[in-house]
MIRORO-804794 format. One record per residue (C-alpha): residue in one letter; x, y, z. Coordinates in pm, whole numbers, plus 50000, padded with zeros to 5 digits. Layout:
! residues N
AXYZ...
! end
This chain:
! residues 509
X500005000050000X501325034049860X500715066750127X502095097849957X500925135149963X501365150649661X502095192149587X502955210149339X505875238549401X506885265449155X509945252948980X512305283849047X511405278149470X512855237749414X516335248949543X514995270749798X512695238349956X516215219049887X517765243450181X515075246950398X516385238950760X514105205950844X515655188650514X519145204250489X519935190350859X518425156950738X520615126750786X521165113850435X519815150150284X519795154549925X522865151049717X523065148949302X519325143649171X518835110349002X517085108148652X514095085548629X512725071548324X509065058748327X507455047248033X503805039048087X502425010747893X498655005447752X496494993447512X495235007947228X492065018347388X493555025547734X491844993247883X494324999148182X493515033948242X489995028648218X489735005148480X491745022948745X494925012048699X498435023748557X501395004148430X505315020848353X508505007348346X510935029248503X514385026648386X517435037148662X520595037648527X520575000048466X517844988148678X514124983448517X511684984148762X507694969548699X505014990648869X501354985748810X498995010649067X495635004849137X492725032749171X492385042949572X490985070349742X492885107649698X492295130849964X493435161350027X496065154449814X496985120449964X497205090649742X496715061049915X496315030649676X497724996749619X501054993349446X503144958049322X506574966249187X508854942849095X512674939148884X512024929248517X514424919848257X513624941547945X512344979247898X508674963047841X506104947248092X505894915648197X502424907448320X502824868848425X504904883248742X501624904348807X498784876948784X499284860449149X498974895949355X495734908049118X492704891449206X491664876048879X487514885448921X488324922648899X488634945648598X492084949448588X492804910848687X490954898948396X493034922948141X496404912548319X495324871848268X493864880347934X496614863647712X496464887847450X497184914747646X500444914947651X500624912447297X498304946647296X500714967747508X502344994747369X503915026447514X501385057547566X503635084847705X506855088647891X507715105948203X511815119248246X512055133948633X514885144948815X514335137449174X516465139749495X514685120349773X515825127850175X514415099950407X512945113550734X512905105951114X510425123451307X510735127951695X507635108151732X509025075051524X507455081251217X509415077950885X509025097350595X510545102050244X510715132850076X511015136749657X511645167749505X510955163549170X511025187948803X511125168548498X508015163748188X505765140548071X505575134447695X502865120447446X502935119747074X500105147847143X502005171247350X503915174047679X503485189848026X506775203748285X506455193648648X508045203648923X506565189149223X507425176249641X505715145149683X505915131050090X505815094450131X504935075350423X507365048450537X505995041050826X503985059251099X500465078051079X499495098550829X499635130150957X502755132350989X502675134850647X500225171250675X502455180150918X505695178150785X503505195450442X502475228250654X506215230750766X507435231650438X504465257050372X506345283350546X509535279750325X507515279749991X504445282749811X502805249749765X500045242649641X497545203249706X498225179949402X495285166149258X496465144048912X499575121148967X501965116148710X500185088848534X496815112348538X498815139248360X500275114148094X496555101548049X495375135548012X497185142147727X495625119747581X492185115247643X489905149647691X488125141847960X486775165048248X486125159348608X482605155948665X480675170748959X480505146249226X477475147249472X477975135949843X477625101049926X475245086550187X476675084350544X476845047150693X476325048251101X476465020251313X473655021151602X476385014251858X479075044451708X480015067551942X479315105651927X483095109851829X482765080051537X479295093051381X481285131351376X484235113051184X482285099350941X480035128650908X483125150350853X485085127850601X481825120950418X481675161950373X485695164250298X485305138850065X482605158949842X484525183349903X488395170949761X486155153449476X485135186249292X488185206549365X489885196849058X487075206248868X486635238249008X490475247248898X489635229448549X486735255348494X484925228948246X481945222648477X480135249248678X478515218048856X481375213349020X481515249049170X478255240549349X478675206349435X482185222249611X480015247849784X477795221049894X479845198850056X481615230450245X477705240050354X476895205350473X480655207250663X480205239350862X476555223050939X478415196951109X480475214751267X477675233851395X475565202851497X478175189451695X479605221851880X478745215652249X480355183652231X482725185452017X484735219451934X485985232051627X489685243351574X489865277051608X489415298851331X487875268851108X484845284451056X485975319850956X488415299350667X485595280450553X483375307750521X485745326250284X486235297250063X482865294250047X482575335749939X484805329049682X482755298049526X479245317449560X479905348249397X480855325249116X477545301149189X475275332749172X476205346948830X475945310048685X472395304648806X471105338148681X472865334448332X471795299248339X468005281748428X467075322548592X467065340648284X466305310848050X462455312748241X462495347348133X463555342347772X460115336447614X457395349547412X458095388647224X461195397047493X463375368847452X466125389147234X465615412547488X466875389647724X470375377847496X472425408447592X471705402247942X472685361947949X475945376847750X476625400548012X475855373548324X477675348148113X481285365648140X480815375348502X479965341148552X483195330348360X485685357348559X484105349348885X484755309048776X488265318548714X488645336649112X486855308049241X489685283649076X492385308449201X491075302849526X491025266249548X494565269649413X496105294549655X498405287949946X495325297850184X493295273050081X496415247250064X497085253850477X493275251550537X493035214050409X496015203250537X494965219450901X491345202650879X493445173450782X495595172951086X492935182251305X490925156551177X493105125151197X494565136151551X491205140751641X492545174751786X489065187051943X490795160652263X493215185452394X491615202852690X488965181652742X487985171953076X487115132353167X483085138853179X483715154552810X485285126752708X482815101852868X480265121352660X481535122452340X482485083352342X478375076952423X476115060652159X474995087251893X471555077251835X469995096352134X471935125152033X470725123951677X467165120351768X467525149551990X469445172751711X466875158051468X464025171451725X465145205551787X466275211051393X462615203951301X461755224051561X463295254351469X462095252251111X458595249851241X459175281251409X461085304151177X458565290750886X454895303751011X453325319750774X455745311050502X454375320550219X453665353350363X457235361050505X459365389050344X462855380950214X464985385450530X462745359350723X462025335250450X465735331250425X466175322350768X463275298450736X464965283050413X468405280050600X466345266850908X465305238050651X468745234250512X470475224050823X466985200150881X467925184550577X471765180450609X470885170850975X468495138950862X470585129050562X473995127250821X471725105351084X469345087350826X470805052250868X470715058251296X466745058751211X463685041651038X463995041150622X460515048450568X460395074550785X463305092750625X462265082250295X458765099750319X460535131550556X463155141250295X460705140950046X458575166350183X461795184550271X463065180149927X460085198349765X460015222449990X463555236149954X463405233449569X460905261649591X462445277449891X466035274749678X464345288549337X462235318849541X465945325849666X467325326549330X464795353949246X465805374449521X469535371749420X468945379749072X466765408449144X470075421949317X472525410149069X469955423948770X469885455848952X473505463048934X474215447748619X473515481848398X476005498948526X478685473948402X476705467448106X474435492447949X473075472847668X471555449947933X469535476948084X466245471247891X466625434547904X467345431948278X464055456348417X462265431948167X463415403248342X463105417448682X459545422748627X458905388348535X460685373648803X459005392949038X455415379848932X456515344348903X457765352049279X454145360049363X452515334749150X454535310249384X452305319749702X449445293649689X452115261649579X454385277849860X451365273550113X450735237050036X453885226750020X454465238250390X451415223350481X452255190550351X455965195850551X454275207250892X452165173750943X455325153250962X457405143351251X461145140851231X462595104851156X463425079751425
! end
């Protein structure tokens, strides 16, 4: 099993990183770097890289050396996957030493027993890296290996340069590997890795773009602990959260901006739920919020340009309406473009790697008494009835008279529900499916129209502003303002009955 943290480092800071005091004093620091040769191997139609899995030969100085990865998980920039390397004779694969440590049932066991395989292999792209590597002792035991890396990969279709500090872990916890990353942070500007080598070799050659991932469901146990079900909870919203960052810097997919956004709201509602027994890191919050900012503005001008305006683009007005989606459409783009800069900046780099220290030490310990111990390693299922309780609660409060609230207290009522909903989905499988089943439902419509009466608010104040940045619009965006603003009212009756169908539930069990 391969553990390595991968980040990227501007190629002229490389020698700085190489003197930085923790690696300089290293026993066996860094001397001449070492050229490695990889040439990845595939067939024609990529059958290895479309089932996970990656396959190079890496020549040093003499030495070939057979390495097939699998697909693992990758977060926060750590790669942890299964690895078989293994001496081979020639500069090509050879896949019989491979076919005892692959289970033959899966995807990539089938292709490596497949006898004409091997016949099929050809090379895809090449990788040429320069790396010095210092091995690391840590006071606490743990042993690490740092690679400093700037080389290219090459494909018959183009090439990419890489320079690039990847921490492996030898033995120890993983942490130490996010520690060791935010010492290093203070030297020089480094940034989370999301693509290995291999990905950047593949993307060369095949166009693809990350898609926007949702969140997954989150799997209790009846008898977890409070501190297990927050765990989960938490890596279940980090997760969402890691999945769509690459997309976000790629720009293809807006989707992925909001799914991003998401799985930061669902996060800080976490956090939130869990506060009196389990306190955040200090200053968590006030970073998550502004990553958050920076995705929203970004979210906002995409949803008016987008589905807003299209419900406005009918009948006699709709070429009224073009000069306005043109005008949302590159404030949408520029805004895309900050929230990628974001995700890529050394901020946001020290806030995952905190969370991720924080996370895996399970840092909220330190200061707690005994009794807030003893409470936080009780069985979660009374407390998640009880959050589920006062959540619903609360909505039931905030939304009286909900079609007939202004803006200000609608919103609160429609964040009230959020949380409600976040809440039941982190604690559904601590409770009765039915229940939930019929619960989020009625939850589900009502936020839709909660979320789309919001997105007419937010327009109206986007729409509003947008003249003075773009003149031609002006005409097109009082038009649509106006028709916004009686779809808004049309909503009151459907509003009404929704609520009424939400206010005769109870929350799950």
């Amino acid at each position: 099993m391969e553990r390595e943290l991968k980040l990227r480092i501007p190629a002229e800071d490389l020698e700085k990183l190489r003197h930085a005091p923790l690696l300089a004093q290293a026993e066996g620091a860094a001397g001449a770097p070492t050229l490695l040769t990889s040439t990845y191997f595939d067939t024609p139609e990529l059958a290895f890289h479309w089932c996970g899995a990656s396959l190079r030969v890496r020549c040093i100085g003499d030495e070939r050396l057979q390495t097939l990865k699998l697909e693992g998980s990758a977060r926060a920039g750590l790669f942890d996957r299964d690895e078989f390397e293994l001496p081979v004779d020639s500069d090509t694969p050879d896949l019989k030493l491979l076919q005892d440590q692959i289970p033959a049932d899966t995807d990539c066991g089938r292709l490596i027993c497949d006898e004409s395989t091997a016949a099929r292999l050809k090379p895809v792209f090449v990788t040429r890296i320069n790396r010095s590597v210092i091995p690391l002792r840590l006071p606490s035991g743990d042993e690490l290996e740092v690679a400093l890396d700037e080389g290219i990969v090459e494909a018959d279709s183009g090439s990419v340069r890489i320079a690039a500090v990847e921490l492996e872990l030898k033995q120890g916890q993983a942490e130490s590997l996010y520690g060791l990353a935010l010492e290093l942070l203070e030297t020089v500007p480094l940034r989370i890795d999301h693509l290995s080598k291999a990905d950047l070799g593949y993307e060369l050659l095949v166009a693809a773009h990350s898609e926007a991932i949702k969140a997954q469901p989150v799997h209790l146990g009846r008898r977890d602990s409070l501190e297990d079900a927050f765990c989960s909870i938490a890596r279940n919203c980090l997760d969402q959260i890691h999945a769509n960052e690459r997309g976000v810097v790629s720009g293809h997919d807006p989707s992925c901006v909001h799914q991003m956004r998401v799985g930061l709201r669902r996060l800080r509602s976490a956090l939130d739920l869990f506060a009196k027994v389990i306190p955040a890191c200090p200053g968590l919050d006030e970073e998550l919020r502004w990553i958050a900012s920076e995705l929203g503005a970004a979210r906002d001008w995409e949803v008016l340009a987008g589905s807003t305006l299209q419900q406005a683009a009918t009948g006699r007005n709709a070429d009224e309406i073009i000069p306005v989606q043109q005008a949302c459409e590159q404030i949408a783009v520029s805004n895309r473009q900050r929230a990628a800069a974001a995700v890529e900046s050394v901020r946001y780099t020290r806030l995952v790697l905190q969370v991720a220290i924080w996370l895996n030490r399970k840092g909220w310990r330190e200061g707690m008494s005994d009794k807030q111990r003893e409470v936080i390693a009780t069985p979660a299922v009374q407390f998640a009835a009880d959050v589920l309780r006062r959540r619903h609660r609360k909505l039931i409060k905030r939304g009286k008279r909900l079609a007939d609230l202004d803006d200000h207290r609608r919103h609160r009522a429609r964040i009230a529900a959020k949380k409600v909903r976040y809440a039941t989905e982190f604690f559904a499988s601590l409770c009765a499916r039915r229940a939930v089943k019929h619960y989020v439902e009625a939850l589900t419509a009502l936020q839709d129209d909660l979320g789309w009466r919001n997105d007419v608010v937010v327009a109206d104040q986007l729409l509003t502003s947008l003249p003075r940045t773009s003149p031609d619009a002006t005409t097109g965006a009082a038009f649509a303002r106006g028709y916004l603003a009686s779809r808004a009212a049309a909503d009151h009756e459907p509003l009404k009955k929704l609520w009424k169908r939400f206010r005769r539930l109870s929350p799950p069990r």
